[in-house]
C-alpha positions as CSV (number, residue, x, y, z in Angstrom):
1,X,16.9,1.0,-29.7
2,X,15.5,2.7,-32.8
3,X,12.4,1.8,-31.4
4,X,12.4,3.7,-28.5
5,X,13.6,6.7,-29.9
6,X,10.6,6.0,-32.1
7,X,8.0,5.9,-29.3
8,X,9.5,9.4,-27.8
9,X,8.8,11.0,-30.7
10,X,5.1,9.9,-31.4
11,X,3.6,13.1,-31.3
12,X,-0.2,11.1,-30.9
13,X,1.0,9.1,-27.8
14,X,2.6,12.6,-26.3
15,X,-0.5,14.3,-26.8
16,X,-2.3,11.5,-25.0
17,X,0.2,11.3,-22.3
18,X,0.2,15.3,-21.8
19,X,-3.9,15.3,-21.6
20,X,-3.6,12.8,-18.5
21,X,-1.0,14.4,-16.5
22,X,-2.9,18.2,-17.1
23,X,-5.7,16.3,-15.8
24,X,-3.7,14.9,-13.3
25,X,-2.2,17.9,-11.9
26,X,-5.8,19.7,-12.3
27,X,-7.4,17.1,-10.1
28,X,-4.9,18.1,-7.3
29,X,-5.0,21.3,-7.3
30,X,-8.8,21.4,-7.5
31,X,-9.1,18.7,-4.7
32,X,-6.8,21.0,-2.7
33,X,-8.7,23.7,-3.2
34,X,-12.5,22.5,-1.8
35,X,-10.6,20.7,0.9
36,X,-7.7,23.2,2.0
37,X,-5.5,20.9,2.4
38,X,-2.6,18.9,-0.2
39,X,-4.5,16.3,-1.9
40,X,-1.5,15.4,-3.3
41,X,-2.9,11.4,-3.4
42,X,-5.1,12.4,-5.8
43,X,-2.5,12.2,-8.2
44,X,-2.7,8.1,-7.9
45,X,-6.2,7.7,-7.3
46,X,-9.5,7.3,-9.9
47,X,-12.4,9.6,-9.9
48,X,-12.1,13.6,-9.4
49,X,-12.5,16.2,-11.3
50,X,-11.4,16.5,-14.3
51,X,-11.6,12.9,-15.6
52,X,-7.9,12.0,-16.6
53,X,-9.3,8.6,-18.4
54,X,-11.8,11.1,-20.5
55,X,-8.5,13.5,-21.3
56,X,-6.5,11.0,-22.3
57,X,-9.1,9.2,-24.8
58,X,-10.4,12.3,-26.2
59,X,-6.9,13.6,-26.7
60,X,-5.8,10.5,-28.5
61,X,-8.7,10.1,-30.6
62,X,-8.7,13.9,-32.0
63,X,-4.9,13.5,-32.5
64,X,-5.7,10.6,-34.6
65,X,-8.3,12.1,-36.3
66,X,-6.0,15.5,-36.9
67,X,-2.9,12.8,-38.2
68,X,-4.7,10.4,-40.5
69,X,-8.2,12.3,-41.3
70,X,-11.6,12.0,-39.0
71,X,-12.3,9.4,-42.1
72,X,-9.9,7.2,-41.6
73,X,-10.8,3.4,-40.0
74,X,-8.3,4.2,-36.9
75,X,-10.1,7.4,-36.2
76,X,-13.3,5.4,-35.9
77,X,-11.9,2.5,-33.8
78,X,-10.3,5.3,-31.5
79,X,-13.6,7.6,-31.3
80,X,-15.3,4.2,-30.2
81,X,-13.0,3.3,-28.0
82,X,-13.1,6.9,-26.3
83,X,-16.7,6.7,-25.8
84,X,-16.9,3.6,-24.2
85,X,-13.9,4.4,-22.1
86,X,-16.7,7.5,-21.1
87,X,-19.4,5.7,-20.6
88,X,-17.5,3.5,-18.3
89,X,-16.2,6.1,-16.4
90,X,-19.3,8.1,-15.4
91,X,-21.4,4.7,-15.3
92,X,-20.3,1.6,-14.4
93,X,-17.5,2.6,-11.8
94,X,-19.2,5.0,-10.5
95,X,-21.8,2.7,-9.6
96,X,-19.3,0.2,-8.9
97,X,-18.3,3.1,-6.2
98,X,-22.0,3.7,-4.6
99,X,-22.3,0.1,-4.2
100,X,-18.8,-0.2,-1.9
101,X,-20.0,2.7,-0.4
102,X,-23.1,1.1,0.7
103,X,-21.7,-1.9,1.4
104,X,-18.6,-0.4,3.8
105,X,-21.6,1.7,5.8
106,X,-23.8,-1.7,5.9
107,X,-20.5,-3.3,7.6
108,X,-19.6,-0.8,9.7
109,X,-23.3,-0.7,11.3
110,X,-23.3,-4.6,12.0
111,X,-19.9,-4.3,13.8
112,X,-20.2,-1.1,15.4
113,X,-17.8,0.9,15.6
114,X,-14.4,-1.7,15.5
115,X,-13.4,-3.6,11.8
116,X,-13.5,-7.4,11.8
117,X,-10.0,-8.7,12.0
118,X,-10.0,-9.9,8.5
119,X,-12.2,-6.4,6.7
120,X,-10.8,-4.2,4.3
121,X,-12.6,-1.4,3.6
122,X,-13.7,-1.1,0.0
123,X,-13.0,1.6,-2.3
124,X,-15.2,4.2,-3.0
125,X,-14.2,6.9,-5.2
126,X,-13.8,4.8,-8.4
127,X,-16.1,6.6,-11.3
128,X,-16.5,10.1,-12.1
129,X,-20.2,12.3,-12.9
130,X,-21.2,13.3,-16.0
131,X,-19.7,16.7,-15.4
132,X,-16.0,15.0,-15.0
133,X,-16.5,13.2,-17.6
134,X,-16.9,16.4,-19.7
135,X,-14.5,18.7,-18.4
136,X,-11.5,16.2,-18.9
137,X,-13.1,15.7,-22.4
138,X,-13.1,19.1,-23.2
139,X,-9.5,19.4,-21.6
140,X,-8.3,16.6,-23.8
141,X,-10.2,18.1,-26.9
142,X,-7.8,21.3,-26.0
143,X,-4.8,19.3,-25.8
144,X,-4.9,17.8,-29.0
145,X,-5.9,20.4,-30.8
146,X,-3.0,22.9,-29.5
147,X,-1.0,20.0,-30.1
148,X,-1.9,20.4,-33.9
């Protein structure tokens, strides 16, 4: 039980968890706004702006940094971590993305207009752009250090 209490008050994690769900809530509202409608399913799905995975690494990696010194070894494994987490986002899902993009059009011009019985359109929106990527960076750079 103490341990739970424990992970409540882990002021890194709560940073971390606070960055994503900003990010969260910003995706929404700005998806609401260029579509006029309620994108309120962006809330569950990946890509967007801001990047929520970009918030939430950069948040926890500064609040490392700011709790056990930018020096420290967990600072540097949470830094790399954050980057690749990046890199990922903005590269390989969002090629990932174009590629079931391209494939769902390719199917849907061999079979016309109707979906083979046993199709399943692929995902697209999976990575984010550079420019995400940033903004939920710099978001998650805010968070943690107003969290300070």
């Amino acid at each position: 039980m103490r341990e739970v209490a424990e992970l409540f008050q882990n002021r890194v994690l709560g940073t971390a968890l606070l960055a994503w769900i900003l990010a969260q809530v910003l995706k929404v509202l700005i998806a609401s706004a260029v579509t006029r409608t309620i994108a309120v399913s962006r809330v569950f799905g990946s890509g967007g702006m801001p990047s929520s995975h970009a918030a939430f690494v950069m948040s926890l990696s500064l609040s490392i940094g700011f709790e056990t010194g930018f020096d420290s070894a967990v600072f540097a494994l949470s830094a790399v971590f954050a980057m690749v987490v990046m890199y990922d986002a903005a590269g390989v899902r969002r090629a990932a993305g174009k590629q079931a993009k391209l494939l769902n059009s390719i199917v849907m011009h061999w079979i016309g207009e109707g979906k083979p019985p046993d199709y399943e359109q692929l995902k697209e929106l999976l990575g984010h752009t550079p420019v995400e990527v940033f903004a939920g960076a710099v978001l998650g750079a805010m968070i943690a250090a107003w969290r300070l």
